[in-house]
ROKE-716978 format. One record per residue (C-alpha): residue number from 1; residue in three letters; x, y, z. Coordinates in Angstrom, 3 decimals. Layout:
N
{n: NUM	res: ALA	u: X	v: Y	w: Z}
...
This chain:
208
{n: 1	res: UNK	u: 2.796	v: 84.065	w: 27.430}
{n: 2	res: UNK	u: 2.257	v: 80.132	w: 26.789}
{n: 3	res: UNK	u: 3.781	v: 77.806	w: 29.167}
{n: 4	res: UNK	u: 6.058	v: 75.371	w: 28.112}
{n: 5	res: UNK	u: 5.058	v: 72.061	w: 28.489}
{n: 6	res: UNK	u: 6.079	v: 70.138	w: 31.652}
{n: 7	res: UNK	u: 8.382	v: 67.206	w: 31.345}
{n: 8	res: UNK	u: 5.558	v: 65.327	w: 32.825}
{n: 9	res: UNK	u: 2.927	v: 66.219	w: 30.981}
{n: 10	res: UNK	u: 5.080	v: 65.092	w: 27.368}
{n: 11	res: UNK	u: 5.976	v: 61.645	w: 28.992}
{n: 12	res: UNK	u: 1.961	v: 61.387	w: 29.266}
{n: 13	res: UNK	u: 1.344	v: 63.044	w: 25.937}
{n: 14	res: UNK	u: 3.466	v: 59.968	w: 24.315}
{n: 15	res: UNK	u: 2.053	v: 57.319	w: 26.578}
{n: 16	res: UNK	u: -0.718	v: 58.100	w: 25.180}
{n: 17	res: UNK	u: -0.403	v: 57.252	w: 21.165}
{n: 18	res: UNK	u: -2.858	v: 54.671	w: 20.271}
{n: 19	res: UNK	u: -0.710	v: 51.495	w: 19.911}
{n: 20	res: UNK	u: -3.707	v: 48.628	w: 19.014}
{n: 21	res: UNK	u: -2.659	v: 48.669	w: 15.150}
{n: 22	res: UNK	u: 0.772	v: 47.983	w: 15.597}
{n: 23	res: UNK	u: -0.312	v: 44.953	w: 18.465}
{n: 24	res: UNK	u: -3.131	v: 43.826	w: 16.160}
{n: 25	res: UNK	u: -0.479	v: 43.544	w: 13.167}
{n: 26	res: UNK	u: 1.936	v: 41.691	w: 15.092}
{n: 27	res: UNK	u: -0.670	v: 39.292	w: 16.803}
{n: 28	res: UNK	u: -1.745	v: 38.626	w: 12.707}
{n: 29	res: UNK	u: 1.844	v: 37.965	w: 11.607}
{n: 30	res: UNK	u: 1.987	v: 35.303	w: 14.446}
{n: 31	res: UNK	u: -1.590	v: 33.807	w: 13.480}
{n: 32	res: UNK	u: 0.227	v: 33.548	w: 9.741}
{n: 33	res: UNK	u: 3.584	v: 32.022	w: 10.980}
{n: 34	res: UNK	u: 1.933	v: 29.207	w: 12.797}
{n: 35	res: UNK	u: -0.747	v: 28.614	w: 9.987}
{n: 36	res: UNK	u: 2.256	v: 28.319	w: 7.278}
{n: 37	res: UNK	u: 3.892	v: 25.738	w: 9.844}
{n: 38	res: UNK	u: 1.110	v: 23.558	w: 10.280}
{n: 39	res: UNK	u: 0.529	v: 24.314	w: 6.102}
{n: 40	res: UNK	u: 4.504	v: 22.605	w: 5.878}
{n: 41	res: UNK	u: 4.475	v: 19.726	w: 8.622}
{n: 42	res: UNK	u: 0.898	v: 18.730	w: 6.824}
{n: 43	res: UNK	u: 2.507	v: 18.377	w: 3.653}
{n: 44	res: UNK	u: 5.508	v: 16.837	w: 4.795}
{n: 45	res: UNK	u: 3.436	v: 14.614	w: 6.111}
{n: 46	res: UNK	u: 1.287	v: 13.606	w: 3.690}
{n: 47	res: UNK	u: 3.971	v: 12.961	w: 1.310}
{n: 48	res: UNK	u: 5.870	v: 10.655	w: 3.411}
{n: 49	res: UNK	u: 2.058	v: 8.629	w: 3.718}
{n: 50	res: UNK	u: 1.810	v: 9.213	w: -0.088}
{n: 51	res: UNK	u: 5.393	v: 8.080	w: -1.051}
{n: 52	res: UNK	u: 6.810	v: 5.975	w: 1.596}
{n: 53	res: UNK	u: 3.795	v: 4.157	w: 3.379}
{n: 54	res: UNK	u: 0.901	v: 4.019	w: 1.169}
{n: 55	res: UNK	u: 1.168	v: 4.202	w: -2.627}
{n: 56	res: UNK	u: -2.330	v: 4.031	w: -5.241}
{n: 57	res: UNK	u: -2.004	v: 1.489	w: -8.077}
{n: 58	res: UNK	u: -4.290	v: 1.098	w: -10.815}
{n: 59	res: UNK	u: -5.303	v: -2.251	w: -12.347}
{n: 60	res: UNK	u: -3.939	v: -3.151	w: -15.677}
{n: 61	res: UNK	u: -4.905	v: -6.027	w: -17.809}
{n: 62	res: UNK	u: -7.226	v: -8.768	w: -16.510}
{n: 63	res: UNK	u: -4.823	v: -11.111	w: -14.823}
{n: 64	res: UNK	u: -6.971	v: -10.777	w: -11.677}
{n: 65	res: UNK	u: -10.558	v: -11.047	w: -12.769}
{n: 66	res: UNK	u: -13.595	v: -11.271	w: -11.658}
{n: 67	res: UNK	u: -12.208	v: -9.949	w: -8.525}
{n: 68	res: UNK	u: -9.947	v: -7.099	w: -9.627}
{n: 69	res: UNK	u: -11.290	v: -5.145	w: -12.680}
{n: 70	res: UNK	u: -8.995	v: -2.929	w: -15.154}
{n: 71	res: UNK	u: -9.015	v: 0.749	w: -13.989}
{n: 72	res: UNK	u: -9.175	v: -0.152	w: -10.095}
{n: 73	res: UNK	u: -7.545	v: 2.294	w: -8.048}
{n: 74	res: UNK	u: -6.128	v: 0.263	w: -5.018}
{n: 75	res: UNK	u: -4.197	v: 1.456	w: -1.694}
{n: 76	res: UNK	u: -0.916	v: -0.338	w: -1.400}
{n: 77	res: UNK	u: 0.678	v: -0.796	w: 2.012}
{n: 78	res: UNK	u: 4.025	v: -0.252	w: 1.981}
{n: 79	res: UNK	u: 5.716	v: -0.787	w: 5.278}
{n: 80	res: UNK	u: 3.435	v: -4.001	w: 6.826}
{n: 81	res: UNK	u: 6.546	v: -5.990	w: 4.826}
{n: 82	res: UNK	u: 8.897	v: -4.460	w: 6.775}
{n: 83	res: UNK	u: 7.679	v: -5.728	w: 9.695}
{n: 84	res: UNK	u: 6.288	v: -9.231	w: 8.713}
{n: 85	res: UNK	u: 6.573	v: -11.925	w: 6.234}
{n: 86	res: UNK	u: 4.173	v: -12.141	w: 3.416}
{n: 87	res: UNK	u: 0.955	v: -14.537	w: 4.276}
{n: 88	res: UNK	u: -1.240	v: -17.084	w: 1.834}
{n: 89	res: UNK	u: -3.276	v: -15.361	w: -0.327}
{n: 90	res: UNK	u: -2.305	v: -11.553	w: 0.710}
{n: 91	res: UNK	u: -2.762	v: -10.056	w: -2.898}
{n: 92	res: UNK	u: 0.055	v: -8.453	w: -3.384}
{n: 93	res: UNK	u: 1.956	v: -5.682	w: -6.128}
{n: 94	res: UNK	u: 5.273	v: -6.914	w: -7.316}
{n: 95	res: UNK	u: 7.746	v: -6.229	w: -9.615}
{n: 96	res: UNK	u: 8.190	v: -8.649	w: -13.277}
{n: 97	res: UNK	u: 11.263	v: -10.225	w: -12.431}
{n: 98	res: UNK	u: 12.470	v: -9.755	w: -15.821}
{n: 99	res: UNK	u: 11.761	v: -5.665	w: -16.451}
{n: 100	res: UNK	u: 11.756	v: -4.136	w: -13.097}
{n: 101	res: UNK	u: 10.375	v: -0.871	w: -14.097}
{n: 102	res: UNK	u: 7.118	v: -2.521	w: -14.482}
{n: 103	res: UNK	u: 4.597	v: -4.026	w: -11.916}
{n: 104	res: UNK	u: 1.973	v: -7.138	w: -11.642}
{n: 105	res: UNK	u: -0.890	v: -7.462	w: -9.358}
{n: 106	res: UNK	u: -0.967	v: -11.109	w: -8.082}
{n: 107	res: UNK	u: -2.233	v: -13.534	w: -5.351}
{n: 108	res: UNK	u: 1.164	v: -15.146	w: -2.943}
{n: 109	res: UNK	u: -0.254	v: -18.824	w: -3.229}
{n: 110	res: UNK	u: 3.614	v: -20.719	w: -1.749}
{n: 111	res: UNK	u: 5.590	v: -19.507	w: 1.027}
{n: 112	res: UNK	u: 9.657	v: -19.928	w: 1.357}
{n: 113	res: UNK	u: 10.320	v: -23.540	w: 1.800}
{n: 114	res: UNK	u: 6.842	v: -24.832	w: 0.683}
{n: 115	res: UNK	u: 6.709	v: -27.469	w: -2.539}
{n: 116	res: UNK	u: 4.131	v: -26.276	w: -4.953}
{n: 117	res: UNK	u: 2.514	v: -28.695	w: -7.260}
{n: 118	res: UNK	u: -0.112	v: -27.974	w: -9.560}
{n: 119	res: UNK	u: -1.383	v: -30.903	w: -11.139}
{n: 120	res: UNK	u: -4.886	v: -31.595	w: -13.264}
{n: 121	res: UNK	u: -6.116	v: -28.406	w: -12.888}
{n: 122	res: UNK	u: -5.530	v: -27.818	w: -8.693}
{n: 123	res: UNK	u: -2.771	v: -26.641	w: -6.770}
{n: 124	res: UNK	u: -1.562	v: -28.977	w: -4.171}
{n: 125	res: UNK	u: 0.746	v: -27.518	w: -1.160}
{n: 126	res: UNK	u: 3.466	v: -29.972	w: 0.836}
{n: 127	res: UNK	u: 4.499	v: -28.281	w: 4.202}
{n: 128	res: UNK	u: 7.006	v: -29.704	w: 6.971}
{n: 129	res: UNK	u: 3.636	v: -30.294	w: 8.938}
{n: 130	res: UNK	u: 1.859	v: -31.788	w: 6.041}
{n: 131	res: UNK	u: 4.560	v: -34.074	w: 4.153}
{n: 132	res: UNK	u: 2.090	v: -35.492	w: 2.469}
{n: 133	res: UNK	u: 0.268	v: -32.223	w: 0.637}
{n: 134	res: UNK	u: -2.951	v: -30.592	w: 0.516}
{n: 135	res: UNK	u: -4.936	v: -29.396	w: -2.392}
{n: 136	res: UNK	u: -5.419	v: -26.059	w: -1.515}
{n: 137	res: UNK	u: -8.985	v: -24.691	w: -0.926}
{n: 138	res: UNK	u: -9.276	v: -21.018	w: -3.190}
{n: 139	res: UNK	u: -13.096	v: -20.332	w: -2.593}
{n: 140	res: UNK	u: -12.291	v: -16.602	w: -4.001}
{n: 141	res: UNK	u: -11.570	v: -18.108	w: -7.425}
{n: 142	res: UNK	u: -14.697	v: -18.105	w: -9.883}
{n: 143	res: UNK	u: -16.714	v: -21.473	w: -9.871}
{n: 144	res: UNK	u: -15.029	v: -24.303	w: -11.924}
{n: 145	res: UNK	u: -11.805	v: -22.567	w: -12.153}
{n: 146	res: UNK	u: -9.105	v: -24.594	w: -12.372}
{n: 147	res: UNK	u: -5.324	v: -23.803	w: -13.021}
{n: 148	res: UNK	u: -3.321	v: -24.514	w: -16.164}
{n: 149	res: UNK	u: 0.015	v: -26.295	w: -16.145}
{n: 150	res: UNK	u: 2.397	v: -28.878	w: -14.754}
{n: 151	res: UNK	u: 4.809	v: -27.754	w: -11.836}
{n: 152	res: UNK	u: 6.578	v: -29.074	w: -9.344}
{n: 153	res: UNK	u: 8.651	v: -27.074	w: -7.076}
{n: 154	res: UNK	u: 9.994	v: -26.227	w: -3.678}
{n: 155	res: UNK	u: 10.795	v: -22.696	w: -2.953}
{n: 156	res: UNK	u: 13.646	v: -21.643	w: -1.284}
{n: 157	res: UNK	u: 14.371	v: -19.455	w: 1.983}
{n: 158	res: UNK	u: 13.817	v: -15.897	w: 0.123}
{n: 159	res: UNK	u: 11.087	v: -17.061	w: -2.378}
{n: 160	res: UNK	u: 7.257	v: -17.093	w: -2.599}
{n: 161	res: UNK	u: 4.864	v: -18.592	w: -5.102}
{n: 162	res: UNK	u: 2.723	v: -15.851	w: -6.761}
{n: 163	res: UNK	u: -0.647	v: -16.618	w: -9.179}
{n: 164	res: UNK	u: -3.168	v: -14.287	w: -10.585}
{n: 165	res: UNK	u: -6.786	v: -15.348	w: -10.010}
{n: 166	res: UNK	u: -7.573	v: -15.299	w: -13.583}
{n: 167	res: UNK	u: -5.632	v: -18.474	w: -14.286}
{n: 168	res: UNK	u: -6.155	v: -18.484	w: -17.763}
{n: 169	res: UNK	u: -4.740	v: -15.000	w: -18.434}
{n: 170	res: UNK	u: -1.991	v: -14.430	w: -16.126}
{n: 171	res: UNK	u: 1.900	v: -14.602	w: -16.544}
{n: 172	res: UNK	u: 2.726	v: -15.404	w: -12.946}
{n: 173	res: UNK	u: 5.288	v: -18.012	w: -11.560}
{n: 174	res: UNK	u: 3.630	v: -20.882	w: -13.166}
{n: 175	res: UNK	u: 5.575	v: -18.891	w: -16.281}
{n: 176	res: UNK	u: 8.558	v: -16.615	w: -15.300}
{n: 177	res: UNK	u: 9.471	v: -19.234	w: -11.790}
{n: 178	res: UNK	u: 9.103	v: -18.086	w: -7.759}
{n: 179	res: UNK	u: 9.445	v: -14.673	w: -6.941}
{n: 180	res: UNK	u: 12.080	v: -13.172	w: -5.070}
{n: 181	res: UNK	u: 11.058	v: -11.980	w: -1.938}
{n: 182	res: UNK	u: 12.453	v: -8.551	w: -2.895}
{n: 183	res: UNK	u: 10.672	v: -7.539	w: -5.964}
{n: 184	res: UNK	u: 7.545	v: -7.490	w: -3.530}
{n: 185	res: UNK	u: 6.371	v: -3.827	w: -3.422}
{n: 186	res: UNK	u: 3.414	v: -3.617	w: -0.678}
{n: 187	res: UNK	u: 0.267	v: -5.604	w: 0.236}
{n: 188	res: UNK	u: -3.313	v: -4.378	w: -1.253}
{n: 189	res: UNK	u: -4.720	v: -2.837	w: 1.506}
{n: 190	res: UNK	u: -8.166	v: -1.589	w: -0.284}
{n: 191	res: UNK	u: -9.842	v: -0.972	w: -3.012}
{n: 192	res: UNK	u: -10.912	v: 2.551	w: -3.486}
{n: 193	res: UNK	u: -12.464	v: 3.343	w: -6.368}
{n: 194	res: UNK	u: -15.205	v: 2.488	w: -7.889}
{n: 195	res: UNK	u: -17.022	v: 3.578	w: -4.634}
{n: 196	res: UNK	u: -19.285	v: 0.215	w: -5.135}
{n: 197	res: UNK	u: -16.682	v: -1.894	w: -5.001}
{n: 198	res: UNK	u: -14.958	v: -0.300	w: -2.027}
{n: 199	res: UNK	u: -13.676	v: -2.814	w: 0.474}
{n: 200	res: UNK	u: -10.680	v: -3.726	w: 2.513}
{n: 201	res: UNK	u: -8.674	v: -7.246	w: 1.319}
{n: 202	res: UNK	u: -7.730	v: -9.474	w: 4.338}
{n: 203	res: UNK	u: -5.758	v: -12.776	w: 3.920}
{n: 204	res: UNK	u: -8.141	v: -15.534	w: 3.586}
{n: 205	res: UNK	u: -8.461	v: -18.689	w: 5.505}
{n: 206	res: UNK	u: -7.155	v: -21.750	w: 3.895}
{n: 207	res: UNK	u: -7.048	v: -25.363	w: 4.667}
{n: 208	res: UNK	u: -3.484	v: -25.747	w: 4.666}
């Protein structure tokens, strides 16, 4: 006559059930979880670098040749501005003054409060500390460039002075007046693309 089975003996029968797939599943669901969180903050992320910090822009026309070419792809800094002024001859993306859904890639030559003059062919800059002007030294400009026009001007708290390098083929404030400090989008921070052009855009040094 069989025996029935202790009570022991069943409490040891079910202790033993091989439990490793169920542990193995759940360790996997926790390896996925964490992967799809680290997936979301990355993108999150990225598109507050892509969208709120650093923007690409790609050169239009030839307002800024030799040194910007059509088809550039820059790196825009977005937030230095929010920090700090604008300096002398930070190239800069702004907005046209006149159709604000469109934007111009140009060189800040005055700052707020400066008189610009440009004069038989040069550009000469009158400060508080230099009443009596400077022409200003632009060794990034092609040789014997000189700038078109006649202008005399002194910008006010919330204005700068913008040119394109290209003086010959760019509508800048010499045309359409200063520039409001707020239509100023971001500073070039690099260049890119082409790959052989690649390079980072510091203000330059000036004599002023």
């Amino acid at each position: 006559m069989a025996q029935r089975p202790h009570s022991n003996d069943i409490a040891e029968f079910n202790e033993g059930q091989p439990t490793a797939p169920r542990e193995w599943f759940k360790g996997t669901g926790v390896v996925i979880l964490e992967f799809v969180k680290i997936a979301i903050l990355a993108a999150i992320t990225i598109s507050a670098v892509r969208f709120f910090i650093f923007k690409p822009f790609i050169v239009h026309g030839a307002s800024m040749v030799p040194n910007f070419y059509e088809s550039e792809y820059l790196i825009i800094d977005e937030i230095s501005y929010r920090f700090k002024e604008p300096e002398r001859g930070d190239i800069v993306v702004t907005r046209n003054p006149s159709k604000q859904d469109e934007f111009f890639l140009k060189r800040v030559i005055g700052l707020p409060g400066e008189r610009i003059i440009v004069r038989d062919g040069t550009v000469r800059i009158v400060t508080k500390d230099n009443p009596a002007g400077a022409a200003l030294e632009e060794a990034y400009l092609p040789s014997r460039e000189f700038t078109p026009g006649t202008v005399d001007i002194t910008l006010t708290s919330d204005e700068l002075y913008v040119m394109g390098d290209n003086r010959d083929a760019s509508f800048d404030s010499r045309m359409f007046g200063p520039l409001k400090r707020g239509l100023v989008v971001g500073k070039v921070l690099l260049r890119g693309w082409p790959f052989n052009r690649a390079q980072r855009f510091p203000a330059p040094e000036y004599n002023i």
